[in-house]
C-alpha atoms as a printed R data frame, in Angstrom:
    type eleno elety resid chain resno       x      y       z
1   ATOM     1    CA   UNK     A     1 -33.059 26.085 -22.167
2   ATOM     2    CA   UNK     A     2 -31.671 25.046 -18.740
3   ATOM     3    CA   UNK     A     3 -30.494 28.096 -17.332
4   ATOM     4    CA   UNK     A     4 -28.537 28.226 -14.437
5   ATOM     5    CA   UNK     A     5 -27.391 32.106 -13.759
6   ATOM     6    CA   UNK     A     6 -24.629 33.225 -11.840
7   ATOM     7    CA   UNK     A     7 -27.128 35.744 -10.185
8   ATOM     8    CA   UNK     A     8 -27.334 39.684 -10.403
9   ATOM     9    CA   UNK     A     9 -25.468 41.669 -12.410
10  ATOM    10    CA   UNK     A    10 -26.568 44.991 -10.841
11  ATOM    11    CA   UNK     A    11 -29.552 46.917  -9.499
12  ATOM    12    CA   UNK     A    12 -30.453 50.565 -11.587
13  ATOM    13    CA   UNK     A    13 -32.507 52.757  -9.880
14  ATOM    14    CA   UNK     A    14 -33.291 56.882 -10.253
15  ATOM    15    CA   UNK     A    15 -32.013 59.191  -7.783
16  ATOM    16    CA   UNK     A    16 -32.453 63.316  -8.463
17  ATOM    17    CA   UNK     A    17 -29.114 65.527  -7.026
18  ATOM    18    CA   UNK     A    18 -26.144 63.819  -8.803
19  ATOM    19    CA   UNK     A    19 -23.929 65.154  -5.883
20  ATOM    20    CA   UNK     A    20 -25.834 64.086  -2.611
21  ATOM    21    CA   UNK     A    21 -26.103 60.288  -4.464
22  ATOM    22    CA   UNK     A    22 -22.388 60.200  -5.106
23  ATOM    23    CA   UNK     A    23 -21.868 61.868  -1.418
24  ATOM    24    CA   UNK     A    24 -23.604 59.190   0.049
25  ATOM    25    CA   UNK     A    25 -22.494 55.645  -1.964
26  ATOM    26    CA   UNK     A    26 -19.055 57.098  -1.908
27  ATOM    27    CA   UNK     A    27 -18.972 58.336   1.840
28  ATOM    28    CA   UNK     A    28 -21.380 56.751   3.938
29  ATOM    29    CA   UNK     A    29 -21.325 53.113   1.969
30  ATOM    30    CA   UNK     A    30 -17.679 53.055   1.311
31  ATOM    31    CA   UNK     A    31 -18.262 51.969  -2.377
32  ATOM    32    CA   UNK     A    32 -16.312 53.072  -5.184
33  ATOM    33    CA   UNK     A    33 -17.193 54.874  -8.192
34  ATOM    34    CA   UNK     A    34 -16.510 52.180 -10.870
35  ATOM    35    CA   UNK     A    35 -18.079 54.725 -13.990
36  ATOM    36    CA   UNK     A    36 -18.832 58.299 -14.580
37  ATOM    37    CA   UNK     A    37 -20.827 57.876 -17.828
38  ATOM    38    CA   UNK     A    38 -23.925 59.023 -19.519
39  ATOM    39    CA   UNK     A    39 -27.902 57.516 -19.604
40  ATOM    40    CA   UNK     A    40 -26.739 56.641 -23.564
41  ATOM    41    CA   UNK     A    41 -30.537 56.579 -24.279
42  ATOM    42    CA   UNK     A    42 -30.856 60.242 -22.482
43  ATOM    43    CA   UNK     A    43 -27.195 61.829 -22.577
44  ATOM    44    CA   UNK     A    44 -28.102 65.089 -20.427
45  ATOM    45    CA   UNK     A    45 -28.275 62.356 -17.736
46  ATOM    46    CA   UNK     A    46 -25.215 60.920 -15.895
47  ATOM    47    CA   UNK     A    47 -25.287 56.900 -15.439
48  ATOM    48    CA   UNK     A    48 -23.038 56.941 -12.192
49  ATOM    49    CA   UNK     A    49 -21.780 53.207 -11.756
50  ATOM    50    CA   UNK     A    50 -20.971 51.816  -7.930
51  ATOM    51    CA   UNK     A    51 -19.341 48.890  -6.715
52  ATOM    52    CA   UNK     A    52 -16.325 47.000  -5.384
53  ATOM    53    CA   UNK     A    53 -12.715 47.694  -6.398
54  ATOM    54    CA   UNK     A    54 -13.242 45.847 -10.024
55  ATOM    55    CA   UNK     A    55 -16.953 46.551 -10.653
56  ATOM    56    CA   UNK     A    56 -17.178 42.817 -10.156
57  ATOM    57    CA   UNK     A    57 -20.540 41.503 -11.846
58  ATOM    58    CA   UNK     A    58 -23.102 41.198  -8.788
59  ATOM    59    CA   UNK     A    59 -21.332 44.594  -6.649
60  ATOM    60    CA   UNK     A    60 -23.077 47.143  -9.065
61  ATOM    61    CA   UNK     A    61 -24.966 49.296  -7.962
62  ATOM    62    CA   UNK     A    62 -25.917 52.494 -10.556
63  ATOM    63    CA   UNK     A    63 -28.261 55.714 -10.804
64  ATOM    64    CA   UNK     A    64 -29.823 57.785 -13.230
65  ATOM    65    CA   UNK     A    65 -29.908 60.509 -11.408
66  ATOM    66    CA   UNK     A    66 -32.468 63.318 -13.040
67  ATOM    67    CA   UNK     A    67 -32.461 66.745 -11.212
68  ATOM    68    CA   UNK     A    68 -35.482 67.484  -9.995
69  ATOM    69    CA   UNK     A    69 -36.914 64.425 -10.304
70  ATOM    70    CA   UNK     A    70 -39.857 63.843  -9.166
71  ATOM    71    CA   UNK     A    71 -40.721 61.623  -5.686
72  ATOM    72    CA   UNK     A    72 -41.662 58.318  -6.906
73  ATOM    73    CA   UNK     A    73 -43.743 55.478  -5.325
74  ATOM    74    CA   UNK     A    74 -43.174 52.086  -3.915
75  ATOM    75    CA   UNK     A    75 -45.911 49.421  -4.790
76  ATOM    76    CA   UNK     A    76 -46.468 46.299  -6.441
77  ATOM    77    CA   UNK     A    77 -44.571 45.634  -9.852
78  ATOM    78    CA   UNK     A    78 -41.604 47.050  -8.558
79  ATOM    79    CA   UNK     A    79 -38.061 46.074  -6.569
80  ATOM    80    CA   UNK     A    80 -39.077 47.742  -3.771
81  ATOM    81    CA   UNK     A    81 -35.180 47.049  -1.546
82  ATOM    82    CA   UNK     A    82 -32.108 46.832  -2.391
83  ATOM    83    CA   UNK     A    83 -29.742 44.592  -0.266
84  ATOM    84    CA   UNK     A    84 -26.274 44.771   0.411
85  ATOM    85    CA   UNK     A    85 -24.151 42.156   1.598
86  ATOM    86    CA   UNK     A    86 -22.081 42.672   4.659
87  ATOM    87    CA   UNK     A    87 -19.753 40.584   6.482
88  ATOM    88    CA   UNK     A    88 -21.100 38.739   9.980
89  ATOM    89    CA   UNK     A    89 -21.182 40.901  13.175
90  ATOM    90    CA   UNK     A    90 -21.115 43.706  11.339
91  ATOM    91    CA   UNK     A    91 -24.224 45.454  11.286
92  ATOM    92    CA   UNK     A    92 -23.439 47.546  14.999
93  ATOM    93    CA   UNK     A    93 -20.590 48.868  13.144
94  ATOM    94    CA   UNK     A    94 -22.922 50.247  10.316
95  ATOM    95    CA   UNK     A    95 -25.431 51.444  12.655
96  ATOM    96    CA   UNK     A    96 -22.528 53.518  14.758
97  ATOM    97    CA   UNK     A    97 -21.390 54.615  11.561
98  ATOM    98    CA   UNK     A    98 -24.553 55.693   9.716
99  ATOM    99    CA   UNK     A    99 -25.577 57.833  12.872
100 ATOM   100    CA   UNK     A   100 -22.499 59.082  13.337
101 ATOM   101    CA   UNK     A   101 -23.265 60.842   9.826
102 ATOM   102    CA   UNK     A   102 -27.107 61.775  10.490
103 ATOM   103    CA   UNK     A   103 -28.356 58.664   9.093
104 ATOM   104    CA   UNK     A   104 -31.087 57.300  10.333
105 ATOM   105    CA   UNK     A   105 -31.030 53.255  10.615
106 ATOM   106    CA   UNK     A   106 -34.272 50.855  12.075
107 ATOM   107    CA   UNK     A   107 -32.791 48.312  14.612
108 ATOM   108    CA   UNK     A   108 -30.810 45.312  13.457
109 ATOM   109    CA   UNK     A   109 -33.899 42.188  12.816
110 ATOM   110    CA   UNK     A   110 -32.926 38.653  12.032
111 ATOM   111    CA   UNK     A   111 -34.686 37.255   9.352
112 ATOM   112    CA   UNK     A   112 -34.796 33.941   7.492
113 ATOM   113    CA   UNK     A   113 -31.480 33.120   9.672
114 ATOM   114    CA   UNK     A   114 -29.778 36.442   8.838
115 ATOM   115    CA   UNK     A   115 -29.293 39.862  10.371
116 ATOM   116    CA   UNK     A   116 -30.754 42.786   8.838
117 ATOM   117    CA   UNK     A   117 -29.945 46.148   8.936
118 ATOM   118    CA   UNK     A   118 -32.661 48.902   6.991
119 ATOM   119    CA   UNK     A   119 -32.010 52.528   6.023
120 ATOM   120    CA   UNK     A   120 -32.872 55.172   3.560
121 ATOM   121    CA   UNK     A   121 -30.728 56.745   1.048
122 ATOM   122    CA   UNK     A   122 -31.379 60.344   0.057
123 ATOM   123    CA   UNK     A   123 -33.994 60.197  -2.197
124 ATOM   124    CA   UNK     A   124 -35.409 57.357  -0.286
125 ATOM   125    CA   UNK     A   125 -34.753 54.233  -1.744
126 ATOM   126    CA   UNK     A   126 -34.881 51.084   0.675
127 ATOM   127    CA   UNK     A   127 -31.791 50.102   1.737
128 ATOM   128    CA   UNK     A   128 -31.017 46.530   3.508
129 ATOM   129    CA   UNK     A   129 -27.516 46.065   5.185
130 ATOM   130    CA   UNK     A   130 -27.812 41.931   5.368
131 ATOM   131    CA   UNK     A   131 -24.698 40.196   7.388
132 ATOM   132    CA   UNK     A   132 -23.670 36.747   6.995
133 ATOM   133    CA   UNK     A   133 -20.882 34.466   7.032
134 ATOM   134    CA   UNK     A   134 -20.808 33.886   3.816
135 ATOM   135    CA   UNK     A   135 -20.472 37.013   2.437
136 ATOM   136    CA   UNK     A   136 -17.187 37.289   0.645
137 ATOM   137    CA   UNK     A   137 -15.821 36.303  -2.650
138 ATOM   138    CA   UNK     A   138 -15.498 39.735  -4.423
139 ATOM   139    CA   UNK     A   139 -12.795 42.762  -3.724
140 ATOM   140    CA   UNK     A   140 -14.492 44.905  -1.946
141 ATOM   141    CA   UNK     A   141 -12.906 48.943  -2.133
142 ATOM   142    CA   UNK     A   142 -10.896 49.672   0.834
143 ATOM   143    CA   UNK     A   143 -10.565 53.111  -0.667
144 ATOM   144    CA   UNK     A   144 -14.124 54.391   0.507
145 ATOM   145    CA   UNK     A   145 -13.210 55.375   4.504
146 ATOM   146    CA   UNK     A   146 -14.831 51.722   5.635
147 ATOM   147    CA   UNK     A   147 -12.717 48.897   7.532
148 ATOM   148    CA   UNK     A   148 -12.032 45.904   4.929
149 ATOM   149    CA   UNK     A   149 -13.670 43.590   7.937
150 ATOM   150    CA   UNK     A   150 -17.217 45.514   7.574
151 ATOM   151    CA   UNK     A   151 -16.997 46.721   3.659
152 ATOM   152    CA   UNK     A   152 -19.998 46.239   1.966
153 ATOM   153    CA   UNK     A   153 -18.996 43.015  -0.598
154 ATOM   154    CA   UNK     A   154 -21.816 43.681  -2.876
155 ATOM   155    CA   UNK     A   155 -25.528 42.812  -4.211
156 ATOM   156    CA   UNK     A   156 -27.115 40.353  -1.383
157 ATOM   157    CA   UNK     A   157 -30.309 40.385  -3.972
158 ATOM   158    CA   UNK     A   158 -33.768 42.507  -3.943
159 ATOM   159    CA   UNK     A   159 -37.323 42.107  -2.853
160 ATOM   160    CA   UNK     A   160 -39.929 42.469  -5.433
161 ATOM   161    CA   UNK     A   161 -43.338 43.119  -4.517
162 ATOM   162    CA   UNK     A   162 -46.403 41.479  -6.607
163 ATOM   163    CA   UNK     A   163 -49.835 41.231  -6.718
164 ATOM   164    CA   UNK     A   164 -49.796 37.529  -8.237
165 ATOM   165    CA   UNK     A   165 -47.265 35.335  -6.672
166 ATOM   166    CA   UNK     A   166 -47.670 32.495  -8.643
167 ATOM   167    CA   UNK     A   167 -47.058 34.293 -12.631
168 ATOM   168    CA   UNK     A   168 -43.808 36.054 -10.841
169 ATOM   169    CA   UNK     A   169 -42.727 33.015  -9.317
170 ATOM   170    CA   UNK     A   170 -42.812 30.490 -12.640
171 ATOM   171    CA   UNK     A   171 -40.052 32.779 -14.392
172 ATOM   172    CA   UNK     A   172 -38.121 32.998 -11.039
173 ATOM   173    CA   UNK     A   173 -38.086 29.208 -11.419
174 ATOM   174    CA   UNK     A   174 -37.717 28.524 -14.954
175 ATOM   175    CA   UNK     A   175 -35.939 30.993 -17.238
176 ATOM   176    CA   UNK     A   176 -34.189 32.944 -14.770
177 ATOM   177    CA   UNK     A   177 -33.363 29.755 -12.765
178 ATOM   178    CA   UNK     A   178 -34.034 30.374  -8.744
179 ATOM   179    CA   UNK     A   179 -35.763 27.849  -6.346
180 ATOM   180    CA   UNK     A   180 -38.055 28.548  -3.654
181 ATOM   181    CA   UNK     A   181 -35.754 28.382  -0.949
182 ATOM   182    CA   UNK     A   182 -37.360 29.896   2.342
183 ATOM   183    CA   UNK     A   183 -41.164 31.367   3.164
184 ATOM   184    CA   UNK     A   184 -41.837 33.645   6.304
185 ATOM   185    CA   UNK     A   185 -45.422 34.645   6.398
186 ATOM   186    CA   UNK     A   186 -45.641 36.527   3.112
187 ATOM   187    CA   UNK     A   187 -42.126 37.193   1.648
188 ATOM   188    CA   UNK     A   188 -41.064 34.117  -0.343
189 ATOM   189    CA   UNK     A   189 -37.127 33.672  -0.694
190 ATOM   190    CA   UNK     A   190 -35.795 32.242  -3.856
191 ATOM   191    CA   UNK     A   191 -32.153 32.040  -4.526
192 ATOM   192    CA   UNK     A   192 -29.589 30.460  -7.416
193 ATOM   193    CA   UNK     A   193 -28.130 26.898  -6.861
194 ATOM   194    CA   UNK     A   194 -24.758 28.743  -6.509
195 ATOM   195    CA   UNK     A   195 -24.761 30.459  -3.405
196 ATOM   196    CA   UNK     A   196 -21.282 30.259  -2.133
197 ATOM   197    CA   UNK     A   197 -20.610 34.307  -1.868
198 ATOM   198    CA   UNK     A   198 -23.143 35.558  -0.940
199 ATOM   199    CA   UNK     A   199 -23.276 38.001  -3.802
200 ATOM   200    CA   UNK     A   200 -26.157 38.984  -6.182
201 ATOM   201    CA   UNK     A   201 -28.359 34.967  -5.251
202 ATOM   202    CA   UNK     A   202 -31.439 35.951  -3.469
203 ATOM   203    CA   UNK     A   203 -34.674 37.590  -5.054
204 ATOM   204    CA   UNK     A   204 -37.436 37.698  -2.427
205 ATOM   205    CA   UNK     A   205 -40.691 37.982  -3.228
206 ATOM   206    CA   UNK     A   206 -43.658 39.487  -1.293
207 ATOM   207    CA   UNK     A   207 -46.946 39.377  -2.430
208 ATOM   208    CA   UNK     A   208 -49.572 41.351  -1.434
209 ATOM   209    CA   UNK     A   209 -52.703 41.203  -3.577
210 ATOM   210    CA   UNK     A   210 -53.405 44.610  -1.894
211 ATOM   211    CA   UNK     A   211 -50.614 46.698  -2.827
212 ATOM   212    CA   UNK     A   212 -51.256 49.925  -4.841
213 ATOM   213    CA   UNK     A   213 -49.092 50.056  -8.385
214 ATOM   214    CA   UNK     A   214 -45.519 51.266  -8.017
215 ATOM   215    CA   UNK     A   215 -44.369 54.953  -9.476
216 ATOM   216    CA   UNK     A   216 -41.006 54.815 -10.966
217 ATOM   217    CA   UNK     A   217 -39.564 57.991 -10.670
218 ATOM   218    CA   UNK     A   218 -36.484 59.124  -7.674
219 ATOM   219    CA   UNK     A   219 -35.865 56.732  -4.691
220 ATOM   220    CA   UNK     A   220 -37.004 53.642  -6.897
221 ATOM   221    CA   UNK     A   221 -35.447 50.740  -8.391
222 ATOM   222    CA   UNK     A   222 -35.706 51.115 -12.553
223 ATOM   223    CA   UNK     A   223 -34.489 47.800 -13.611
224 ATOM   224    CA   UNK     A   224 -32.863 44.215 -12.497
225 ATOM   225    CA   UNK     A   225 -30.448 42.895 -14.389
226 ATOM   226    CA   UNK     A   226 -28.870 39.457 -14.291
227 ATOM   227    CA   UNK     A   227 -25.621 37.705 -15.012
228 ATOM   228    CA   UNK     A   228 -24.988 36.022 -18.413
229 ATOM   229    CA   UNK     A   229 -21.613 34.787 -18.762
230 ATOM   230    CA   UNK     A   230 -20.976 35.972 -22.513
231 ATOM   231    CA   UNK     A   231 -22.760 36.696 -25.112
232 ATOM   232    CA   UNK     A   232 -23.260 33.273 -26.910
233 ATOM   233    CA   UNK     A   233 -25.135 32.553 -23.727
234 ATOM   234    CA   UNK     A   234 -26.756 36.082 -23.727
235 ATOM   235    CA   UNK     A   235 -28.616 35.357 -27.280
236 ATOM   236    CA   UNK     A   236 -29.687 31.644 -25.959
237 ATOM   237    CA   UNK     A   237 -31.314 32.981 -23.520
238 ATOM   238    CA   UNK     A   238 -32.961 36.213 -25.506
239 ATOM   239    CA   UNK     A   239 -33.950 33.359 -28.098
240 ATOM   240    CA   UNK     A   240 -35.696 31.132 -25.703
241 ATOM   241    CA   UNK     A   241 -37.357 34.262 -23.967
242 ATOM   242    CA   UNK     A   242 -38.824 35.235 -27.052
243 ATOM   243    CA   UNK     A   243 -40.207 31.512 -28.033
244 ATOM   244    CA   UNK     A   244 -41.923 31.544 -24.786
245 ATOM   245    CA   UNK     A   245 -43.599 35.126 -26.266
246 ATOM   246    CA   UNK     A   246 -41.651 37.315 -23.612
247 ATOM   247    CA   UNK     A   247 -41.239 40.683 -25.295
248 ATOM   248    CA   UNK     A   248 -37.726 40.456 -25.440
249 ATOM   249    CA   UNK     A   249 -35.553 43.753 -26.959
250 ATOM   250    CA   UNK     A   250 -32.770 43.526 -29.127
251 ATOM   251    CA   UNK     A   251 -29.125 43.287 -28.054
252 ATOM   252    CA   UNK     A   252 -28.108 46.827 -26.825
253 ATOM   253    CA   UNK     A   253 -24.170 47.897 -26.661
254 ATOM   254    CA   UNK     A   254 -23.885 49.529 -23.154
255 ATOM   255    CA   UNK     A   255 -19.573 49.682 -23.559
256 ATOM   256    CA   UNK     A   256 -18.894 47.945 -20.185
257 ATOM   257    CA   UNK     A   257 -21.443 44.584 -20.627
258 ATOM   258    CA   UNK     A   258 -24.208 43.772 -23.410
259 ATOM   259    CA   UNK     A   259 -27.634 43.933 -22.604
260 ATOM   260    CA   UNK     A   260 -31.815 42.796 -23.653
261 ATOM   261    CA   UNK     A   261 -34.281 43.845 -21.451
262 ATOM   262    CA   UNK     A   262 -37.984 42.152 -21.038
263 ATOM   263    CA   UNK     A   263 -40.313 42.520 -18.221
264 ATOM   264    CA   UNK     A   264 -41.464 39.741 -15.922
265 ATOM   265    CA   UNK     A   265 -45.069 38.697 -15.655
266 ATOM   266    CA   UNK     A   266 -45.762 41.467 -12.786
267 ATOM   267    CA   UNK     A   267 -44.443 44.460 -14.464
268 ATOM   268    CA   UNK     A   268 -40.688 44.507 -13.030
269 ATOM   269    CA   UNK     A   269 -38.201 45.523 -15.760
270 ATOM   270    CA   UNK     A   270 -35.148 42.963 -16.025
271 ATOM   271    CA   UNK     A   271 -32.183 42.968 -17.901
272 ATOM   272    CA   UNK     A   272 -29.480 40.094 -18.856
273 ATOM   273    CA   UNK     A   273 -26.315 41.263 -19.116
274 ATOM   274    CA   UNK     A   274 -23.072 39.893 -20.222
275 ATOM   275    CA   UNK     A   275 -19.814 39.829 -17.269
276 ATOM   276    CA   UNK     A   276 -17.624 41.752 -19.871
277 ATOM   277    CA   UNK     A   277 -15.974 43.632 -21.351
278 ATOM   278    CA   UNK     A   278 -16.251 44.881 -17.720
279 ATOM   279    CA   UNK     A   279 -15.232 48.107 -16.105
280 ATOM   280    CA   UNK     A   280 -11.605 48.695 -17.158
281 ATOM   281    CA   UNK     A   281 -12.729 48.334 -21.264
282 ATOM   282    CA   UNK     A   282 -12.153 52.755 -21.347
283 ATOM   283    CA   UNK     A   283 -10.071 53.089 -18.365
284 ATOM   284    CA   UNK     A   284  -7.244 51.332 -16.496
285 ATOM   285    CA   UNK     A   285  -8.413 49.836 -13.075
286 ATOM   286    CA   UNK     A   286  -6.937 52.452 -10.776
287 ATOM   287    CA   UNK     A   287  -8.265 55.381 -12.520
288 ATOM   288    CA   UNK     A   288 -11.866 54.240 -12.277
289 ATOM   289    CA   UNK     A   289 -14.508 56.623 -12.468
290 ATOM   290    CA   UNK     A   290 -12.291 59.840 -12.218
291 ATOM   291    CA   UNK     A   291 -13.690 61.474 -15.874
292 ATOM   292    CA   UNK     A   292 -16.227 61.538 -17.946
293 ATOM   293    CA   UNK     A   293 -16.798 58.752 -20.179
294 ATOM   294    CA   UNK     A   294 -18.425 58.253 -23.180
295 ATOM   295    CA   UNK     A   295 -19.074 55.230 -25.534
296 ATOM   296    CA   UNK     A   296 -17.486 56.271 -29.242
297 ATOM   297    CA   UNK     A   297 -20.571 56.916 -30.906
298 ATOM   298    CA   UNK     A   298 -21.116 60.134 -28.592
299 ATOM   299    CA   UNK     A   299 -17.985 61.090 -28.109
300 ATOM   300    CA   UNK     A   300 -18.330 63.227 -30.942
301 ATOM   301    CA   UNK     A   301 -20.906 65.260 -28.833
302 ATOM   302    CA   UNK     A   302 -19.014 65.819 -25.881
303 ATOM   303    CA   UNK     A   303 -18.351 69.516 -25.652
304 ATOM   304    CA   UNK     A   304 -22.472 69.394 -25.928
305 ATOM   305    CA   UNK     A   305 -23.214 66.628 -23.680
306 ATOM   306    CA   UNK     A   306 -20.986 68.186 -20.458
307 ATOM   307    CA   UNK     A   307 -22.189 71.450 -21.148
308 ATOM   308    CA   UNK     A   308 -25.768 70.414 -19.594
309 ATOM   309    CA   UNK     A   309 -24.750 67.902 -17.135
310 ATOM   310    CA   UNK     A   310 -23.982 69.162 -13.475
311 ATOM   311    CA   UNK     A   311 -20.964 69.596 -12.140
312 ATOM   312    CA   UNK     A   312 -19.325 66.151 -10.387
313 ATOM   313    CA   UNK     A   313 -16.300 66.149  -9.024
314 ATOM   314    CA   UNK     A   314 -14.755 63.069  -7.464
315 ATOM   315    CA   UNK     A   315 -11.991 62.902  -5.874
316 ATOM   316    CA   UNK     A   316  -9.688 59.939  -5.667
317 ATOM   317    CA   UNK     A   317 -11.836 57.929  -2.872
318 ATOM   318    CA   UNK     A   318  -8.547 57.055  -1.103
319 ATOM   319    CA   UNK     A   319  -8.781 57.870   2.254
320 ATOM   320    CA   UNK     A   320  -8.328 55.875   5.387
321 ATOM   321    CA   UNK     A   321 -11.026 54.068   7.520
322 ATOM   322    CA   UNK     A   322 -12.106 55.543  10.115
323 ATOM   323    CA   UNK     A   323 -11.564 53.973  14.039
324 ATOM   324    CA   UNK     A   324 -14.211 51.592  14.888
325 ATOM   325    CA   UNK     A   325 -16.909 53.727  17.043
326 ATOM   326    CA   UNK     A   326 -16.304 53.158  20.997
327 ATOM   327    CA   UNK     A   327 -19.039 51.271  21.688
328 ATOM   328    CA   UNK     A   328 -19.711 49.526  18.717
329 ATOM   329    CA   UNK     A   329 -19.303 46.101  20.492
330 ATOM   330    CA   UNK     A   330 -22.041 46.889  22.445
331 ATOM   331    CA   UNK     A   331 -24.056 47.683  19.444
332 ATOM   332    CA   UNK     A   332 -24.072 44.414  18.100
333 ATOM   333    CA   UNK     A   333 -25.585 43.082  21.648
């Protein structure tokens, strides 16, 4: 099978306090709450969906978070950063902004030809902020307090970390259809042949032979999923996975997209998932991510299921941005 993705779909990852991960997505990223669901495999768990204005395929970003979780650990067989995309020149405006809310930022690097920004997010997973001019393409959500010029437009990619290079790299290249685009010293960048946004194209890949295993627990990255353009193209790809002898799952209903999960030769847990139904299947578009939802078969449950989940409230995320920080022209010096 010649497959040639239209990137990432979204990035899943495990945070603990429900409240302090929408406070900070919502607030200090300026992303919009596209879902309020459940973990359907785990229903006492919210699955708290994040992206632009849509939930446009390759903007999502999503949580389990688990109260009291417990810390996990960054290592090898893991996605060990996130990256957002930003538009060019905007990175002083993040850093102003961030610290203006306690946030604590590194300095702005330029790597591989593009400008990085790094930060935390409350339970600690690795953030990138990554600017470039070609960053655009999706709506982002001018609802979330941040100028439309520096809004976050969505997935820029992740960074894996592997012991063996080579095993990781072969399904990069062949099923999952990235080329080796860029090396610096250790991190190897691959990226689809369509590039043009910006959005959801670039997996890098360090390896480190080194690198103790990875802990998946709060402040890491639980899966990777990529785009499939329906389903047809979905079960192709399942098919072929599984005649190469990938453990490949069965097709799994998650309301919003279709889904198979398999791991890649390192350990990393992927996912391809279909572009619809899409975000708007339960809900109309402006009313995104105000209630609970829940797919039909646990509806049925529901007086049970909200019963043991925290209390969430979001509000309606419309508020205006806020003036660009004095000197943030001299920031991005």
């Amino acid at each position: 099978m010649d497959v040639r993705p239209a990137g990432l779909h979204h990035v899943t990852a495990i945070a603990s306090d429900p409240r302090a991960n929408a406070d900070f997505y919502l607030n200090a990223l300026g992303m919009r709450l596209v879902k309020k669901t459940v973990n359907f495999d785990a229903p006492d768990t919210y699955h708290l969906y994040y992206g632009d204005r849509a939930g446009s395929p390759g903007t999502i970003m999503t949580f389990f978070p688990w109260p009291n979780a417990p810390k996990g650990r960054l290592g090898a067989g893991q996605a060990t950063t996130t990256s957002f995309a930003v538009p060019e020149g905007s990175l002083g405006w993040w850093q102003n902004h961030l610290g203006s809310l306690g946030i604590e930022t590194g300095r702005p690097v330029e790597r591989l030809g593009e400008d990085v920004l790094s930060l935390h997010d409350p339970d600690g997973l690795v953030i990138e902020l990554v600017a470039g001019a070609g960053h655009n393409g999706t709506d982002p959500w001018e609802g979330g307090g941040i100028p439309a010029e520096h809004a976050i437009r969505g997935i820029r990619g992740v960074t894996l970390t592997e012991h063996d290079l080579d095993a990781t790299a072969g399904m990069l290249g062949g099923k999952l259809g990235f080329e080796l685009a860029a090396e610096l010293g250790d991190r190897y960048r691959f990226r689809t042949d369509d590039a043009g946004a910006g959005v959801g194209t670039v997996v890098d890949v360090i390896a480190d032979r080194t690198a103790r295993n990875g802990l998946v627990a709060a402040g890491t990255v639980h899966h990777v999923a990529y785009r499939a353009p329906d389903q047809p193209t979905q079960i192709e790809w399942q098919q072929s996975l599984a005649d190469d002898g990938v453990g490949v799952t069965e097709i799994r209903d998650r309301s919003y997209f279709t889904s198979v999960y398999f791991r890649e030769p390192g350990g990393v847990l992927l996912e391809i998932a279909t572009d619809g139904p899409g975000f708007d299947y339960d809900e109309p578009l402006l009313q995104l991510g105000r209630d609970l939802k829940l797919p039909p078969w646990l509806e049925p449950q529901r007086e049970e299921i909200e019963r043991h989940l925290p209390e969430l409230v979001v509000d309606g995320q419309d508020r205006a941005a806020p003036a660009a920080p004095a000197n943030s022209e001299e920031a991005e010096r």
